[in-house]
C-alpha positions in Angstrom: 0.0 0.0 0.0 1.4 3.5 -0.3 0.2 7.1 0.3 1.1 10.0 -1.7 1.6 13.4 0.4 1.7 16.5 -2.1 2.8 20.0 -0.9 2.9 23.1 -2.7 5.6 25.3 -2.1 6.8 28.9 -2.8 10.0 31.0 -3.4 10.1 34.2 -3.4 13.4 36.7 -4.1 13.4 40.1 -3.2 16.4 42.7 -4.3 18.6 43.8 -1.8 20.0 46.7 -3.6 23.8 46.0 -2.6 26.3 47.9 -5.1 26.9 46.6 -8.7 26.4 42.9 -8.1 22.3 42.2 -7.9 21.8 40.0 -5.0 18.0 38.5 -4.2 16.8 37.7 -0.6 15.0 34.0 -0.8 11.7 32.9 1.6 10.2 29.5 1.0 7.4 27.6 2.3 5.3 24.5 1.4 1.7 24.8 2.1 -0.1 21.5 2.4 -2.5 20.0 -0.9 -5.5 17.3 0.1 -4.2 14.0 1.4 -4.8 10.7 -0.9 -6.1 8.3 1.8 -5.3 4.7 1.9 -6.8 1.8 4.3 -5.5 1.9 7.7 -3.0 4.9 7.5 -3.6 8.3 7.4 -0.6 11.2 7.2 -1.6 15.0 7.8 0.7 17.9 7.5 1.4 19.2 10.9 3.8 22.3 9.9 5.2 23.1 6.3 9.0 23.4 5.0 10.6 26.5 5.5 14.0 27.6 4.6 14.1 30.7 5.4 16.1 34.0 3.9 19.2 33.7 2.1 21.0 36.1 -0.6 21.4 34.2 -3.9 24.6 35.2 -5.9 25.4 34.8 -9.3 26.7 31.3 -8.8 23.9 29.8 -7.5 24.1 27.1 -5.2 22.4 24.7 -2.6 19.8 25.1 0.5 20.1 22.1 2.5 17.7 21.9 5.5 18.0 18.5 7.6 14.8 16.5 9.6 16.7 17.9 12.8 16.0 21.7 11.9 20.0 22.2 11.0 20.0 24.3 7.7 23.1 24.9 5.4 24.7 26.4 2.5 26.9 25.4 -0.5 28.6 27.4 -3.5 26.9 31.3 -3.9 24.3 31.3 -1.3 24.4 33.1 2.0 22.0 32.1 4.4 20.2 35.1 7.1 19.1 34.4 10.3 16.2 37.0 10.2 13.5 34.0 9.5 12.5 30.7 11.1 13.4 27.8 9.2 12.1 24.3 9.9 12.0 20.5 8.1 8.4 19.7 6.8 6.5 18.2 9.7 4.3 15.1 9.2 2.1 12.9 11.7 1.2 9.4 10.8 -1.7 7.8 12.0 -0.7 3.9 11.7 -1.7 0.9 14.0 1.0 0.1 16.6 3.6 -2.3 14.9 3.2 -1.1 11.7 6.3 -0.4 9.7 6.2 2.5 7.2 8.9 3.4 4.2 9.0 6.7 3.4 9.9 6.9 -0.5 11.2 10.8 -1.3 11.6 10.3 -5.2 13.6 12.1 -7.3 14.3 16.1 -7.5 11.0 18.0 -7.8 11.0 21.4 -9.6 9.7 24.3 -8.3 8.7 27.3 -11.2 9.4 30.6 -11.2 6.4 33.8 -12.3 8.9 35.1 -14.0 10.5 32.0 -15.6 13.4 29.8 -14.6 13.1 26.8 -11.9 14.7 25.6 -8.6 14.6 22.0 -7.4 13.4 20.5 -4.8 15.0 16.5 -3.5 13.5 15.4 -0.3 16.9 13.3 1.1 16.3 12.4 4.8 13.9 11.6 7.4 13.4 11.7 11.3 12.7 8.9 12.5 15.0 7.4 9.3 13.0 5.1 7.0 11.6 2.5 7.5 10.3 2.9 10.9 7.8 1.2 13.1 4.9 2.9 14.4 4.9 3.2 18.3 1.2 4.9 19.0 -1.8 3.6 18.9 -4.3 5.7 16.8 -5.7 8.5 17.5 -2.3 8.9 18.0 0.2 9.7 15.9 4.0 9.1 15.5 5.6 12.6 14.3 8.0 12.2 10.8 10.2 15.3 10.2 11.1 15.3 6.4 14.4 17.5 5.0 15.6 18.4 1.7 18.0 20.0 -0.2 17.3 23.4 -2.4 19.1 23.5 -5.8 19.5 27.2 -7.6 21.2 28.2 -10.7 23.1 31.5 -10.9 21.1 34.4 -11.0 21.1 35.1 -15.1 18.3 31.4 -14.6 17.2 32.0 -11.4 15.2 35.8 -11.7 13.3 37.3 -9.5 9.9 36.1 -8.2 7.5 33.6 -6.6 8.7 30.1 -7.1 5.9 27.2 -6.9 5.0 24.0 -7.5 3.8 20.5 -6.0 6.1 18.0 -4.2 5.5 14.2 -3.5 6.2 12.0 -0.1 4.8 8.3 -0.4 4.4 6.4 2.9 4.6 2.5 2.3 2.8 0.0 4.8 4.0 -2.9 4.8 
């Protein structure tokens, strides 16, 4: 059996009008789409990605926020601490003893108002996958989800509001 958990998300840059070079400031967020629901599990979003403000240079670079709330940057990107940033919080309603595999897929793009496109790879889980269930519903066992952010430079990566849909499935095995 599997569940699919779709997520819309958003990026939006904002100049920070620092000399010659053009610099954007970057917010994202994921804002939940209606569950799929399959026989004897259930998943609901319980908060959505967010990775906060960084300044994008011109060579681009990576986001990478982990399941543990730890967020980093690689190649052009400077990261700000002026936001919260957070993994993508998940509860899973299973029967005790049931074990779940989470299956992130491959990178997900993201697309810009103003053209150009980000991706989006879902990479890591808390608890790690698989895992086993430990509450009995109504309660629920609480799955934080990170990912890694990929942007181009900013002659692909202009200015605007970023979105798309992103897909976790939950196996029950």
């Amino acid at each position: 059996m599997s569940l699919k958990r779709c997520t819309k998300g958003v990026l939006k840059f904002f100049p920070t009008g620092k000399n010659t070079f053009w610099q954007s400031l970057i917010f994202f967020f994921a804002s939940a789409l209606p569950l799929v629901s399959v026989a004897q599990i259930q998943v609901y979003q319980e908060s959505p990605f967010s990775f906060g403000a960084m300044i994008l240079s011109e060579a681009g670079g990576t986001v990478t926020l982990s399941p543990t709330g730890d967020r980093s940057a690689a190649g052009g990107i400077v990261l700000l601490s002026t936001t919260e940033f957070h993994p993508l919080i998940l509860s899973v309603e299973a029967p005790y003893g049931t074990i779940i595999h989470i299956d992130f897929g491959t990178e997900q793009l993201l697309f810009g108002e103003n053209g150009g496109q980000i991706g989006l790879t879902l990479n890591a889980s808390d608890p790690i996958s698989p895992f086993t269930s430990l509450a009995t519903p109504p309660q629920r066992t609480t799955v934080y989800i990170g990912g890694t952010l990929s942007l181009g430079p900013r002659s692909t990566t202009p200015t605007g509001v970023y979105s798309g849909s992103i897909t976790v499935t939950f196996i029950q095995e």
